[in-house]
N, C-alpha and C positions, 0 to 999 in steps of 0.2 A: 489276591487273584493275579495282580501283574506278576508276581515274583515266581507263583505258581507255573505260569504260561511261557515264561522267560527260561524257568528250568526244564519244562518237558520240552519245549525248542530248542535248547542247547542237546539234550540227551536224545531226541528224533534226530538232530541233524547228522549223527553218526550211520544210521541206515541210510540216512539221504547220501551221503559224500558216496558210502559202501556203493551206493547205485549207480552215481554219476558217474564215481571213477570206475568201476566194471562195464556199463554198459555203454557209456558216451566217450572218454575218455581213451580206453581199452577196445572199441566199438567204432561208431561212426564218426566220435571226434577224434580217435587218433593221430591225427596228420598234425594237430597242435599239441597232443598230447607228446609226440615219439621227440619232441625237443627234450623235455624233462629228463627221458631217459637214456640221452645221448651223455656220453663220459664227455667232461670237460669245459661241459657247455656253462659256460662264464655270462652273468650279464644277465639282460631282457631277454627269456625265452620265450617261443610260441606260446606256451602252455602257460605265460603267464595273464594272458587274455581270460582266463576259466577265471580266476580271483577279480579281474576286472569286470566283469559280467556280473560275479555273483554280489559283488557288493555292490553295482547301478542297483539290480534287481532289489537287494537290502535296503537301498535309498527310495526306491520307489513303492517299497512294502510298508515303509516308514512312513512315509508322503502321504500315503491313502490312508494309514490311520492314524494318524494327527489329523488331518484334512475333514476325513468322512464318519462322521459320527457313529455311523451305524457298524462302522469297518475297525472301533478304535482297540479291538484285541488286535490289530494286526503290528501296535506299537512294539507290546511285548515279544511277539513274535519275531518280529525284526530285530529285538536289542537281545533275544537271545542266542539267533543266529547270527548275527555280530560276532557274540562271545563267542563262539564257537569259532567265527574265522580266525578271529585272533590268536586262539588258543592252537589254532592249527596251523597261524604265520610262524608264531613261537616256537613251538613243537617240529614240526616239518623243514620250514624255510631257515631258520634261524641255528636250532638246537641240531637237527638231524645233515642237512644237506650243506650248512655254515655257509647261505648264499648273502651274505653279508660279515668278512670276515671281522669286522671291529665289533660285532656283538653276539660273534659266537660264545659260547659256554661250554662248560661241562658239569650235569647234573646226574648224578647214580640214580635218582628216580623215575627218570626219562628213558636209562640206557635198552628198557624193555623197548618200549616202541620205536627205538631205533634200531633194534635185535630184528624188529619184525619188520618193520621199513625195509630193511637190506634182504629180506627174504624176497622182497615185493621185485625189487630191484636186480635181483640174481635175478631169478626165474619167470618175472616178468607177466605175473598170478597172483592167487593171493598170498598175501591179507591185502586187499582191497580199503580196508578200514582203517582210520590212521588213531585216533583216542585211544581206541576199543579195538584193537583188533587182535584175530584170531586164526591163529597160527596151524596148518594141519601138520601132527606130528612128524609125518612121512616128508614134510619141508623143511622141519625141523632141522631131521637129521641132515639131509644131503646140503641144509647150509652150514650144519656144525662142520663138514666134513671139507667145505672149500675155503680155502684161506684168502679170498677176494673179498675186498672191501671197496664198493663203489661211491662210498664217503668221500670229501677230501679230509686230510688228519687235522688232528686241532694244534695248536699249537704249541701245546705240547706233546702230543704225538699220539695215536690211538692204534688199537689194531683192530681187524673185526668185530663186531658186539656178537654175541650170540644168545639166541632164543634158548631157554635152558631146554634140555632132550629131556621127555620124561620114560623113565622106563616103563 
């Protein structure tokens, strides 16, 4: 049952990010959000208080059920959205944006959601979504079509990723 709870938590928390980052993020918390999407911004961003938040709230999801007998699915719950932040330090902070250059990578399995990342980042819209996300075709094209990469390069060097256009 725990392992059960821990993967539909990890697999819900993709609609959950899609909401925060669309309606809070893109929305009312913009003003810590528009750090993220400033070119060059090096270091501790505003927008890195949103991961600061969500992991107290993590530790305090955890707290109450370890704690509170009655509350104790909330363990799994927390250790799967855990993995899920992780998975999106990895992915996002690390893989995509190289906001730590001594542990950047480069993985061909990833380059999709980095394809769609940079959609997000042109146009400043969706994909919303960072796991899972989904791309409207009509974004597709007009980012096939710009040769602007708001990555920094890896060190070996990259040029745009691009979301494949389908015909």
């Amino acid at each position: 049952m725990t392992l059960l709870v821990a993967g539909a938590t990890f697999v819900l928390m993709e609609p959950a990010t899609y909401a925060m980052h669309r309606w809070v993020m893109h929305g009312r918390g913009r003003a810590l959000h528009l750090s993220h999407h400033r070119r060059g911004s090096e270091g501790f961003e505003l927008n890195d208080w949103y991961p600061v938040l969500f992991a107290a709230l993590g530790m305090l999801t955890f707290a109450a059920g370890a704690s509170i007998g009655q509350l104790h699915l909330l363990v799994p719950v927390s250790l799967g959205s855990a993995a899920y932040g992780a998975a999106y330090l990895v992915v996002h902070d690390l893989y995509i944006h190289r906001r730590v250059p001594a542990l950047s990578f480069e993985w061909a399995p990833l380059d999709r959601l980095k394809a769609a990342h940079r959609v997000h980042h042109l146009f400043n819209g969706e994909p919303y979504g960072m796991l899972f996300p989904v791309v409207p075709a009509e974004l597709r094209r007009r980012a096939a079509a710009s040769p602007d990469d708001p990555f920094p390069p890896s060190r070996r060097g990259s040029r745009p990723p691009q979301v494949p256009v389908e015909a």
